[in-house]
N, C-alpha and C positions, 0 to 999 in steps of 0.2 A: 553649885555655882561654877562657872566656869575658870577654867587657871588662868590669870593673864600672859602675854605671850612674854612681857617681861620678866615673869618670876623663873626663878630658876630651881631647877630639882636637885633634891639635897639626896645624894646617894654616892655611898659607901667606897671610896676609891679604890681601896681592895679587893671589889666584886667587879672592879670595870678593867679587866686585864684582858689585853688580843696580842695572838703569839703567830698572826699571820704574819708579819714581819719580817725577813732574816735577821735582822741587829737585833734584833733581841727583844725582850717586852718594852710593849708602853703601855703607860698608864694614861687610863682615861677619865677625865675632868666631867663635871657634870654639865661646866660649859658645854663641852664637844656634842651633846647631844641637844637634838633639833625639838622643841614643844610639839606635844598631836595637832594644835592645830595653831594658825595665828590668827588675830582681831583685829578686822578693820573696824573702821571709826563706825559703820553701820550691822555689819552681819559679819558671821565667823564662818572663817573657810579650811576644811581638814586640807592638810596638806599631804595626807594617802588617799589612795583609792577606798570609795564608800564599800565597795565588796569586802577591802583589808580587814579594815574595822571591824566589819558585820562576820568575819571569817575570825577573827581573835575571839573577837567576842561571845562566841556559840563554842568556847571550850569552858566557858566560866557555870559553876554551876547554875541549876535553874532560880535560886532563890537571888546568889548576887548578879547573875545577869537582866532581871528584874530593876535590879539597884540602880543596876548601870546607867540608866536611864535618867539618874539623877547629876552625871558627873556634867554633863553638859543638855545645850539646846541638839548640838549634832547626834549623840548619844543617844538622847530619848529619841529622835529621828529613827533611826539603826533599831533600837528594842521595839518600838511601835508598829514598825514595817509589819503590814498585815500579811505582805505574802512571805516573809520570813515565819510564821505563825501556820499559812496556809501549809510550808513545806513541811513540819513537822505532822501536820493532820495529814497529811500526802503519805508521808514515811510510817506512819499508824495503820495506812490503808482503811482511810473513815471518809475521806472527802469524797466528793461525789462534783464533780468539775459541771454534769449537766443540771443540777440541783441550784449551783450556784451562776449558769447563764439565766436560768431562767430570771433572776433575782437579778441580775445586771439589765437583760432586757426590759423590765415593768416598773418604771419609779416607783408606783404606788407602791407594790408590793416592798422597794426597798427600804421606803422610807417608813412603813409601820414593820420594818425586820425584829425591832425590837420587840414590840408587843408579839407578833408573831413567836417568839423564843418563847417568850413566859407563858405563853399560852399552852405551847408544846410540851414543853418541862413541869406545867401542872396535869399533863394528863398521866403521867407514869409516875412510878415511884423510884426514884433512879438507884441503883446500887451499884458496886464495882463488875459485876459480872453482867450489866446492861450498859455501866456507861458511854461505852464506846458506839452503841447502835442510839443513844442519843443525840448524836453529833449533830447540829445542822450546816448546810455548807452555807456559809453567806458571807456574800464579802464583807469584808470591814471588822467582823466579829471575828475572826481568825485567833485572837489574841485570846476571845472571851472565853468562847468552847475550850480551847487547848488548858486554859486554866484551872476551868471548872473537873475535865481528868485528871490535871494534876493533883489537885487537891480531894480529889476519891481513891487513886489508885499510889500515888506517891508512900503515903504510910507505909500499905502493904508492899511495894516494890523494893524499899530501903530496908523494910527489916528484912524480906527475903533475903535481901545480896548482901549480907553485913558481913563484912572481912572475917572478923573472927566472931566466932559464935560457939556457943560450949555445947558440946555433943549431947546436952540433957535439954536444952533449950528447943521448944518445937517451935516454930516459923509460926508468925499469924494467919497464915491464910490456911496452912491444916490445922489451926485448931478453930476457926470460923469455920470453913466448909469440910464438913466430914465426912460427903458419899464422893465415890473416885468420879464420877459425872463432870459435879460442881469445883470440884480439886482441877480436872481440866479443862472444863470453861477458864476458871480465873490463871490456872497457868497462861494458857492461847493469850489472856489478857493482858498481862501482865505483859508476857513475849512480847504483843504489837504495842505497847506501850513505852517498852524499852527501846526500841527502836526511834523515839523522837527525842533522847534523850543524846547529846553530844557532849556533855562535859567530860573534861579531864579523864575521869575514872570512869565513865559509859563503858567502856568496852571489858572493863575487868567484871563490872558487874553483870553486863550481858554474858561475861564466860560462868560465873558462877550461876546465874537464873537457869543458862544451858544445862550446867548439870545439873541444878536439881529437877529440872524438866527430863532428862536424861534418865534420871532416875526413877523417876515415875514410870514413865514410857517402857521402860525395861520391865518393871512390876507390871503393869496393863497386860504387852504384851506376854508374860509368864501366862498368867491369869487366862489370857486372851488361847495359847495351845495348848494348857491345859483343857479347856473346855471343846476343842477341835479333838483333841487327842479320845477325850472323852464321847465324842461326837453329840456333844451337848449344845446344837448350834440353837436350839429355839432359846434358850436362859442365857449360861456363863459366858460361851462363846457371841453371842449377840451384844449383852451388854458390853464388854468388854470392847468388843468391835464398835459400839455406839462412844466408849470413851473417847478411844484413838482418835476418831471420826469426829469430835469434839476439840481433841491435841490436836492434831496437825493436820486433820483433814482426811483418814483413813490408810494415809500411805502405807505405814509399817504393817497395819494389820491386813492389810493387802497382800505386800511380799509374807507375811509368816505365813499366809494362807495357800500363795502359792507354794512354800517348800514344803508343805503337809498335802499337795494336792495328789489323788490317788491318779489321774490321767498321768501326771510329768510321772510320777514313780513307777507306774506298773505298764507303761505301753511298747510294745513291741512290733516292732517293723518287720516287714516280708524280708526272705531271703534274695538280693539281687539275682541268684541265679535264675528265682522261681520265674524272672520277668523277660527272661529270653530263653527261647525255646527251638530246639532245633527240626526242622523239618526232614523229617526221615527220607521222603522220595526224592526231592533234590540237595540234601546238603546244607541246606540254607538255614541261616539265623532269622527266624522273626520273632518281634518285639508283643508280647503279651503281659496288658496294665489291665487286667484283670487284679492281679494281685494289690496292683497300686489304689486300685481304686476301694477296692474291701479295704485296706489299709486304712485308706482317708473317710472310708465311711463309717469305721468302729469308731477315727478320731472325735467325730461330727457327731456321732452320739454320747461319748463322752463329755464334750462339750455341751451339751444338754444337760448331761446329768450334773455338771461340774455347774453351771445356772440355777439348779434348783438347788444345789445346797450354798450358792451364792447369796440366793435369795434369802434362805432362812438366816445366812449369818448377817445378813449387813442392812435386813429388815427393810424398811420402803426408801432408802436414800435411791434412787433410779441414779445420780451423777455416780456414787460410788464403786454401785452395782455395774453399770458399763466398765467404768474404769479396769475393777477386778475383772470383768469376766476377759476385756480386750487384753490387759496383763497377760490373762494365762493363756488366751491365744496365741499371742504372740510369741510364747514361751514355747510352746506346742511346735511353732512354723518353726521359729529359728532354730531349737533345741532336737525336736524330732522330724521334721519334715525335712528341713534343710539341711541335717544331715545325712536321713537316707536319697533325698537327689542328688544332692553331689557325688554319693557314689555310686549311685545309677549311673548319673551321666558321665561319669569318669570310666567305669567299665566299660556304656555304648560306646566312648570314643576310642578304647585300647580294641574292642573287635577291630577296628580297620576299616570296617561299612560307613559309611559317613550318611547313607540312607539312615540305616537305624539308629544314627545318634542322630539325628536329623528330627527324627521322629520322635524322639524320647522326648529332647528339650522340649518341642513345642507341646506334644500331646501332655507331657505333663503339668506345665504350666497353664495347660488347659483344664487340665483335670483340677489342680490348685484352684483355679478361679470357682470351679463348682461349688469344691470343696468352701471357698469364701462365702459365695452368694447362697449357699445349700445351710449354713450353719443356725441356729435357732429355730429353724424352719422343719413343722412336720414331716413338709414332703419336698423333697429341691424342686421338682416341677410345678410346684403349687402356683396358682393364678391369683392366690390371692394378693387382691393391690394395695388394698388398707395396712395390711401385716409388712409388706416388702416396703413401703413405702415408711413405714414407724422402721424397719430395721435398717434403712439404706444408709444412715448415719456411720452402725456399725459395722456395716458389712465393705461400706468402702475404707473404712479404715484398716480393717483385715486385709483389704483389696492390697494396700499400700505397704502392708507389713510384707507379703508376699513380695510384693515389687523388690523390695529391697532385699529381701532374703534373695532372689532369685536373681539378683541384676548382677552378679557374677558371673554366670553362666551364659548370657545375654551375647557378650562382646564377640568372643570365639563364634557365637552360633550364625549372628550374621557375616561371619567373614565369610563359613564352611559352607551357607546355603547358597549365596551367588556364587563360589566357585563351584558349587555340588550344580546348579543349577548350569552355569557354563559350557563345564564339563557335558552335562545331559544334551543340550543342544550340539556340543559340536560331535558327539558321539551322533544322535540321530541324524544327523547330516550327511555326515560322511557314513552312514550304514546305506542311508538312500542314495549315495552318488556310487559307492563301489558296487551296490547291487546294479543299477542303474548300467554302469560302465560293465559290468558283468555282461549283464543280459544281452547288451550292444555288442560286445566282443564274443560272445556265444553263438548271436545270429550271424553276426559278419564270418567266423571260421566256416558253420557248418557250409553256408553259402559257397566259401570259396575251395571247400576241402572238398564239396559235392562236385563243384567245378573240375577241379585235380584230377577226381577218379573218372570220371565222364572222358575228359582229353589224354588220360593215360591211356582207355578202353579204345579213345579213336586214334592216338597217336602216341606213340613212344617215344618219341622227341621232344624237349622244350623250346624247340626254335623257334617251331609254328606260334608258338605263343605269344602274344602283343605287349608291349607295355601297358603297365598299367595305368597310368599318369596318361597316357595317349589315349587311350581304349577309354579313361572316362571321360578325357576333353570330347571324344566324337561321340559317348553315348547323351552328354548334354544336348546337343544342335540336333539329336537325331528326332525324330518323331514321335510319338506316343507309342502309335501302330508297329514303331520295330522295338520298342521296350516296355511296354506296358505301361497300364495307368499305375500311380500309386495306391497303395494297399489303406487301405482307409478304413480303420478295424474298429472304430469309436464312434460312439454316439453324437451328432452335433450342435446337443441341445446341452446347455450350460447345467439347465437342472440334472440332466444325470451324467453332469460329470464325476461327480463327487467318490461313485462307487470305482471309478477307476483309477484312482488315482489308491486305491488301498494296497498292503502289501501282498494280499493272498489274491487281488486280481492283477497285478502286476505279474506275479508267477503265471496264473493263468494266459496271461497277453502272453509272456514268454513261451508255455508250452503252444499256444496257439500258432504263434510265430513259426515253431520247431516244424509243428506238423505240418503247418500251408507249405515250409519250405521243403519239405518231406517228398511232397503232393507234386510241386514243380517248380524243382532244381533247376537252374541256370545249364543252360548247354553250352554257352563260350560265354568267355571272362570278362565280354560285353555285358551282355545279360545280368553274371553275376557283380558287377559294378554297379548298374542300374536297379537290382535289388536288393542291393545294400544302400545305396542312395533311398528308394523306395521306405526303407523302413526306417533311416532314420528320420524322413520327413513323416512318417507313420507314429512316432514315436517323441514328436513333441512335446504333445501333453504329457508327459511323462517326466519332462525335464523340472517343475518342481510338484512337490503334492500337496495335495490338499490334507491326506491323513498325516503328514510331518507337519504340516500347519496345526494341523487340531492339537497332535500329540504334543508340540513346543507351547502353543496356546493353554492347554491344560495344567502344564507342568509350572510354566507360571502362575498360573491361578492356583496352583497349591503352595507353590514357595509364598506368593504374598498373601496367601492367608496365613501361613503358618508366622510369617514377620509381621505379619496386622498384628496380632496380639501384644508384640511389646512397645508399640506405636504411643500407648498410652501412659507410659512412664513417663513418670518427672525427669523435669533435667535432660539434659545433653542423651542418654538412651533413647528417650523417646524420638528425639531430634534423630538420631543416625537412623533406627528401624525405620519412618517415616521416609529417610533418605535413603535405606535400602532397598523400599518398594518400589522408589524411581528409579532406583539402578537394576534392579530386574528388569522391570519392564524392557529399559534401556538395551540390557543383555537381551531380551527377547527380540526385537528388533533386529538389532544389527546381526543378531544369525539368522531369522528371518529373512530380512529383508538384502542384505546384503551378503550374504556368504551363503543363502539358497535361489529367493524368489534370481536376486538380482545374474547368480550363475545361470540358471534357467534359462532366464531373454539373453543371455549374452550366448547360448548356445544357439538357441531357436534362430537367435539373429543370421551365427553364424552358418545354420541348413539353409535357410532361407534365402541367403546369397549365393548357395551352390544351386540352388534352383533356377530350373530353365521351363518356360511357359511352353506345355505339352499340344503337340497339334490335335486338332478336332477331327474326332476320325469319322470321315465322309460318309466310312460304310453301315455307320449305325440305323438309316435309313428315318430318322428322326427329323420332321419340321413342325414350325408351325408356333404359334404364342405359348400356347401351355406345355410345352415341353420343358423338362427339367433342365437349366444352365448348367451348363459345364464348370466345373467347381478348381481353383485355383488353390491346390491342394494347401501350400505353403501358409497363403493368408488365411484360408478357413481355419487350420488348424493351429495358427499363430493368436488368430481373434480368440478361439475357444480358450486358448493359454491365457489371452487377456480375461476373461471371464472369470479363468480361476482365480487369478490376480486380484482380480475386480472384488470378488466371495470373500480373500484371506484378508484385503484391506478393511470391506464390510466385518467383519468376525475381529480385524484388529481396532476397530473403534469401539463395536461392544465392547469389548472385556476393559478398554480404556475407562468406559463412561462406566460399568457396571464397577470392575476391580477398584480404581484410584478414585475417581471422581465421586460417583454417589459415596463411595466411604471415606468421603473428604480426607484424602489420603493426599489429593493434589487440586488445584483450581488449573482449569483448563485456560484461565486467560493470563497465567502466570506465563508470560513467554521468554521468563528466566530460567526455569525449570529445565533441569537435562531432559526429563521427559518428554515435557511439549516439544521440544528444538528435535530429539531426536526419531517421534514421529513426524513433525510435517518433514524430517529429512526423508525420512521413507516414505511419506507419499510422494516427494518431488524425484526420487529415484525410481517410482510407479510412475509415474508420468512420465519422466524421460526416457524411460524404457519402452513405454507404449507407443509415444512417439515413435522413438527411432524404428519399434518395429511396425507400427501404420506405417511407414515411410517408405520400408523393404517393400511394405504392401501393395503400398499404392503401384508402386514399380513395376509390381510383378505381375499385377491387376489391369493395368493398361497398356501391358505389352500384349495380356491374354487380351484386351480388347481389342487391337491392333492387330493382333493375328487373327480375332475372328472377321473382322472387318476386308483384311485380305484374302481370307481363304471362302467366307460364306458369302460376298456379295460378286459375283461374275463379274470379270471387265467388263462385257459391255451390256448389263441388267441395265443403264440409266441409258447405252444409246441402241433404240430398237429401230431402227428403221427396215431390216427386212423383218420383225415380226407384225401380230396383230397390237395397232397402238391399243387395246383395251387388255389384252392380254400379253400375261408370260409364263414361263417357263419353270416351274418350283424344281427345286431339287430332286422331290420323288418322283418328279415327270408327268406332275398336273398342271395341267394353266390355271393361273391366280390372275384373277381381275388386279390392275394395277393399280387401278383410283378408286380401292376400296379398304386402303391402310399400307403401313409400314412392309419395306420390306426384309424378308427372314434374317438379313446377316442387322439390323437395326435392331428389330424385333431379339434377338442374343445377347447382342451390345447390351442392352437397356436392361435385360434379365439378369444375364452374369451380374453385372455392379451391382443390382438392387439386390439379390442374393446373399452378394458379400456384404455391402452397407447393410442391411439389416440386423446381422450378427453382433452390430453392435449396441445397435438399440435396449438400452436398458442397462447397462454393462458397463457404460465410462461414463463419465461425470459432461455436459451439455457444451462446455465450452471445448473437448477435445474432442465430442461428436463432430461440432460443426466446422472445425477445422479441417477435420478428415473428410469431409464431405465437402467441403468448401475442395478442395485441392484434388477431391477426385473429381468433381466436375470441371474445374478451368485442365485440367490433363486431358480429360474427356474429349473438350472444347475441341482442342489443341490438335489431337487425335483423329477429330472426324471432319477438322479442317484440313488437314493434309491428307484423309482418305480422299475427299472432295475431290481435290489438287490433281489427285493422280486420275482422275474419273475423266472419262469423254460423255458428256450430258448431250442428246437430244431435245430441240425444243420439243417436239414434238413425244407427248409419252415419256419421254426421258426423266423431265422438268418434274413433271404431275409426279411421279415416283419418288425423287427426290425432296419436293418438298411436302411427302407423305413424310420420309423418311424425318427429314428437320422439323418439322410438327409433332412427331412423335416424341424427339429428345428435349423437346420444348415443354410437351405437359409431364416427359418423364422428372425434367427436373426442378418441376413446379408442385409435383404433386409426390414425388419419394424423395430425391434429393433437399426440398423443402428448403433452400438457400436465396434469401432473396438477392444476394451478390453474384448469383449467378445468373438469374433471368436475366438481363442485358446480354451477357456472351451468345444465349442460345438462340435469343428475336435476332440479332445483329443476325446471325446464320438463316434465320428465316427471313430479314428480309433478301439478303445475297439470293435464296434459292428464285426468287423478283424475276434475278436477271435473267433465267435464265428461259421467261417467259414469256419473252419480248421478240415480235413477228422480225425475223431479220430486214424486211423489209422498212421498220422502225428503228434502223439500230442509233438511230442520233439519239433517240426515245435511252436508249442503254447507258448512256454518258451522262443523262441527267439523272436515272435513277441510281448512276456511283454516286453520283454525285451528294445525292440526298442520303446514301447511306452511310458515307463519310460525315457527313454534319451530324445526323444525329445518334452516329455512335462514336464519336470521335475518342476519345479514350479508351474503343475495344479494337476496333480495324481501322488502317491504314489506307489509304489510295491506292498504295500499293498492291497490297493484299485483296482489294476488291478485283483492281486488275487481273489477277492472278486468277482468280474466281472466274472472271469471265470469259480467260484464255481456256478453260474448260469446256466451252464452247464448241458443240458439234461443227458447226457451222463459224467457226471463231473466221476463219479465211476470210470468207463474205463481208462479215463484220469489222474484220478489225480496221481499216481504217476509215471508218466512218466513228469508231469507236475513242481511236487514239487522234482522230482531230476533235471530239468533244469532249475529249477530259486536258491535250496537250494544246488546242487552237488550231493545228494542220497535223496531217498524217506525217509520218515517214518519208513516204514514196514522193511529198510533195514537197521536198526539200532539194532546191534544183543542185545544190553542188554532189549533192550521192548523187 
């Protein structure tokens, strides 16, 4: 019944003493204390927290905590809580949480839970070493099952744990069950049983149940190495091992197993010395895992052997059976393996070679992986899928035991292989640039040392001798024919540049060099200016390579295979390896691209501007369409530079897409990534380079247009009036029909650029073709308008010749230069050549055809500029003020105040 809130509790004033006070004690009334709960006029309300309660009350043994239930309405509340009931089954480790959704999900099923029990519970015959696997989990019954244990296992649990007990008295549960099997079945039970027990004394009697489980466990395993010892695994040691495996689940007889194991006790490791080997002809230390590997492969059969007697001890459990055998794995990696690498790799690192510790760490941790995935396996390279596929459980668990052994070793190794790798590119860089500036400094002496002894032989005086600085200002403006062409000693096809850019053909350019200057030496210090000039415009391609390309390229693909491996580690390691492949890369680039290719164009750039467009030497006796264009040394040999450019950027995307990408080492549209940022910065520094050096090009390409323009077309080829109008005059001193095509200095024009424009075809990427193509046509333009300008045209013959000539630049840049931005510039020029066809007799006829060429190209030419066109005019005298009253309304001359 419940206490009313009036009644007051009669307790002992002597036991209600508090000395938190400073004045000293007071004594407490039974007034002073507050009832558990008070009573309203309808329901009763606890005046603690319902947890308090349910928390006091789970100290009280299990029989008055049952009681409790009687003290009040709130009370039986608190003991009836069926998830109170559930956590005990929880703490047993019986419940089965998805046993009892299903029961929550199905009314039907919950509402016949009951008959379901008794249906259940008559099919077995329950005893204490079952009762716990007949639990059912259902809500609501929480209360009923945990009872029904109690009242099977309670007996035997209490006399077990009984305080005092007389040393002749044997327990009830070993004089019921008397083989050690059944002894550890109902210990395990008792154990999970004591576990939902919270009263007061729970915990003393859980210490004493420990040790007589203690005890046992100790006896098992005696029992248990004996029969190891004996190698008695098919009987004593098997059973034994089936006890434990009963107790607690095999642990102990696992570890006894392992310290009886004959692999941990008898293996022996190589000698580190055995694994670096000194190479007698050069000096040198290399690294030989031969040893390493016999090592890990005696371990790997041991480990076989060490399964089959696993097997015989622990008979068909398979969970067991892994457990032990991954145990003594493990014990094997951390205990033997990881202690012979670590001093492997602690000697690699004291040679000093940062190559062969280099090599160690990764080769070995390569060799370990084998050694993982090689293990229970007849053959390590076996294809069988079924076998690898049953083992992959175990073998990536080995995988992870290595991880961790080995993840020491890990941190050091990525610092030393980007700086090892660093190191390696700024080494081959600078091997390439001081040879390079060697070879330059090589040919420049003998040239001018050949010069010295020449002028000492003709002169004994250094008076006679010019400056230098002046002698090469006049050998630029000079001629071809008084310094010769440049030395053009390369192939100018892209496909076989490759072979030249290697370091044993580099030697040979060099001895080649020696001997042509050998052959003929400079006779004044003109000459030898201009062949020193000569070669280093000869020697472009030179300025970066393509074999430092591969060699830097390759060297990466070894460091990040060698960091691919620890990629796969857990945790924060995995993270940095993964982020060291990006900083490779990274490193590969910026020596690359920026401290090789990018010095290269800034050289090339800088020959290229000391260059001066060589005149066309008259006396080669060469005309005609198909003769070979005169080649502008600088841009030919600039374009072939862009080519090789073009190769190392193609060859730096493979390794991108092949190294990081396919081995999902990076996503290419990550454009957070240092990687991604710091190649598209290497391509935009390839492009900007190509630029600026198309630019030099163009420059130096329209000047040579412009000189051909002046030097192969006669002043007066457009005005023939003492010739034959159907004929003229060629160069080799044939007459050429005149209005039967272009003439020779056009016919050059149009050769030379398509020559050069074509070198690039194939070779840059379509938006920086068309540019360069766009800009050498409106130069073109520009060019053969102010050749025009300076021309005295005949209408006669003159005309017809001319607009052979603009007809021809019309389908040249329709049909190679391929810009449709430029056909307008090149019609505007062909209708201008109109004018010049017009009977002077018509010449008002000429004002109206400016007129119409201004309208419809008004955005290319000017009024002005048409004018200018038609003051070219043989006969301009005649015409012009009939000409300038149709374009201005009256001449000049009819302006009465002049």
């Amino acid at each position: 019944m419940p206490v009313k809130a009036s009644a007051q509790l009669s307790v002992p004033s002597n036991n209600l003493q508090a000395s938190h006070r400073p004045f000293g004690v007071r004594t407490l009334s039974a007034s002073l204390l507050p009832p558990i709960f008070a009573v309203s006029p309808d329901k009763e309300r606890l005046l603690l927290p319902y947890s308090s309660y349910a928390q006091i009350l789970d100290y009280l043994p299990f029989t008055e905590y049952v009681a409790s239930a009687q003290v009040c309405r709130a009370f039986r509340q608190i003991v009836y809580d069926d998830g109170a009931w559930i956590n005990r089954l929880i703490k047993m480790n019986v419940w089965d949480d998805v046993e009892a959704e299903t029961y929550r999900a199905d009314d039907t099923k919950r509402k016949n839970a009951k008959s379901i029990i008794k249906q259940n519970l008559a099919k077995v015959q329950i005893t204490p070493l079952n009762v716990l696997g007949t639990v059912q989990s259902i809500p609501g019954y929480g209360r009923h099952e945990f009872s029904r244990i109690y009242k099977i296992l309670a007996p035997l649990y209490l006399d077990l744990t009984r305080p005092a007990r007389p040393s002749t008295m044997e327990p009830q549960v070993f004089k019921i069950y008397r083989t050690p099997e059944l002894q550890a079945l109902i210990l395990k039970t008792l154990t999970q049983f004591s576990y939902a027990l919270t009263d007061d004394d729970s915990d003393e009697r859980r210490q004493r149940l420990s040790g007589v489980v203690e005890i046992f466990e100790n006896a098992a395993i005696h029992e248990f190495e004996t029969g190891l010892d004996a190698a008695d695994y098919n009987n004593r040691a098997r059973r034994y091992a089936a006890v434990l495996i009963l107790l607690n689940g095999g642990n102990t007889a696992i570890q006894a197993f392992i310290q009886r194991s004959k692999l941990l006790v008898g293996a022996e490791s190589p000698g580190i010395s055995s694994c670096f080997v000194v190479d007698e002809k050069f000096g040198q230390i290399k690294l030989d895992l031969n040893p390493v590997k016999k090592f890990l492969d005696n371990l790997s059969r041991g480990v076989s052997d060490e399964e089959v007697t696993i097997r015989k001890v622990f008979g068909s459990n398979q969970v067991v059976i892994d457990k032990a055998l991954l145990l003594i794995v493990e014990r094997v990696i951390e205990d033997i393996i990881g202690d012979f690498c670590y001093v492997l790799i602690e000697r690699s690192h004291e040679t000093g070679n940062i190559d062969i510790y280099l090599q160690v760490v990764s080769s070995t941790y390569e060799a370990l992986l084998e050694f993982a995935y090689g293990l229970l396996m007849d053959d390590a390279d076996s294809e069988d899928k079924v076998l690898r596929e049953f083992l992959r459980p175990f073998h990536d668990s080995v995988h992870a035991i290595v991880d961790r052994v080995y993840e020491q070793h890990v941190d050091l190794y990525l610092q030393e292989e980007l700086e090892r790798f660093r190191e390696k590119c700024t080494q081959e860089i600078d091997r390439f640039d001081q040879r390079a500036a060697r070879q330059e400094q090589e040919t420049e002496t003998i040239l001018r040392s050949k010069y010295k002894d020449l002028t000492a032989m003709h002169s004994g005086t250094a008076a006679e001798k010019f400056d230098v600085l002046t002698s090469f200002k006049k050998m630029l403006f000079l001629p071809v024919t008084a310094i010769g062409n440049p030395v053009m000693q390369f192939s100018s096809t892209s496909s076989k540049t490759s072979s030249s850019f290697r370091d044993d053909s580099s030697d040979r350019q060099s001895q080649h060099t020696t001997s042509s200057s050998k052959e003929q030496y400079p006779s004044s210090e003109l000459a030898a200016n201009a062949a020193i000039l000569n070669s280093r415009l000869a020697s472009i391609r030179t300025l970066f390579s393509l074999e430092v390309a591969l060699d830097l390229i390759q060297g990466a693909r070894e460091s990040i295979e060698r960091t691919a491996l620890f990629v796969y580690f857990e945790g924060q390691t995995g993270e940095e390896a993964k982020e060291q492949c990006h900083l490779i890369f990274v490193a590969l680039l910026e020596s690359l691209g920026f401290h090789h290719i990018q010095n290269g164009f800034d050289r090339a750039l800088s020959h290229m501007m000391e260059y001066q467009p060589p005149t066309y030497n008259e006396d080669d006796g060469s005309t005609g369409k198909n003769e070979r264009p005169q080649q502008v040394e600088p841009l030919v040999t600039f374009l072939e530079l862009v080519n090789v450019g073009d190769l190392i950027q193609q060859m730096v995307d493979v390794f991108f897409e092949k190294e990081l990408v396919s081995r999902q080492l990076l996503n290419r549209t990550d454009f957070l990534s240092p990687a991604v940022k710091e190649k598209k910065r290497f391509e935009q520094m390839l492009d900007e380079h190509v630029a600026l050096g198309l630019n030099c090009g163009i420059d130096v390409l329209i000047e040579q247009v412009e000189y051909i323009l002046a030097t192969t077309q006669k002043p007066d080829e457009f005005n023939i009036y003492h010739w034959s109008p159907d004929h003229r005059e060629g160069s080799n001193g044939q007459l050429i029909d005149s209005r039967l095509g272009p003439t020779e200095a056009a016919v050059k024009v149009a050769n030379t650029v398509a020559a050069h424009t074509r070198l690039l075809n194939g070779n840059t990427d379509k938006t920086t073709l068309d540019v360069f193509l766009q800009e050498v046509g409106l130069r073109m333009y520009s060019s053969i308008g102010k050749h025009i300008k300076r021309q005295t045209i005949a209408v006669d013959g003159g005309a017809v010749l001319l607009i052979s000539d603009l007809n021809y630049y019309y389908k040249f840049a329709e049909s190679t230069l391929r810009q449709r931005i430029l056909l307008p510039y090149f019609a505007a020029l062909r209708e201008v050549s109109q004018l010049y066809l017009i009977d002077p007799k018509s010449s008002r006829e000429i004002g109206v055809v400016m007129a119409d060429v201004v309208q419809k190209f008004a955005n290319i030419i000017t009024a002005e500029e048409v004018l200018e066109y038609v003051q070219c005019r043989a006969d301009w005298l005649l015409v012009k003020r009939a000409v300038e009253k149709a374009v201005y309304g009256m001449g000049i001359t009819d302006c009465c105040v002049m």
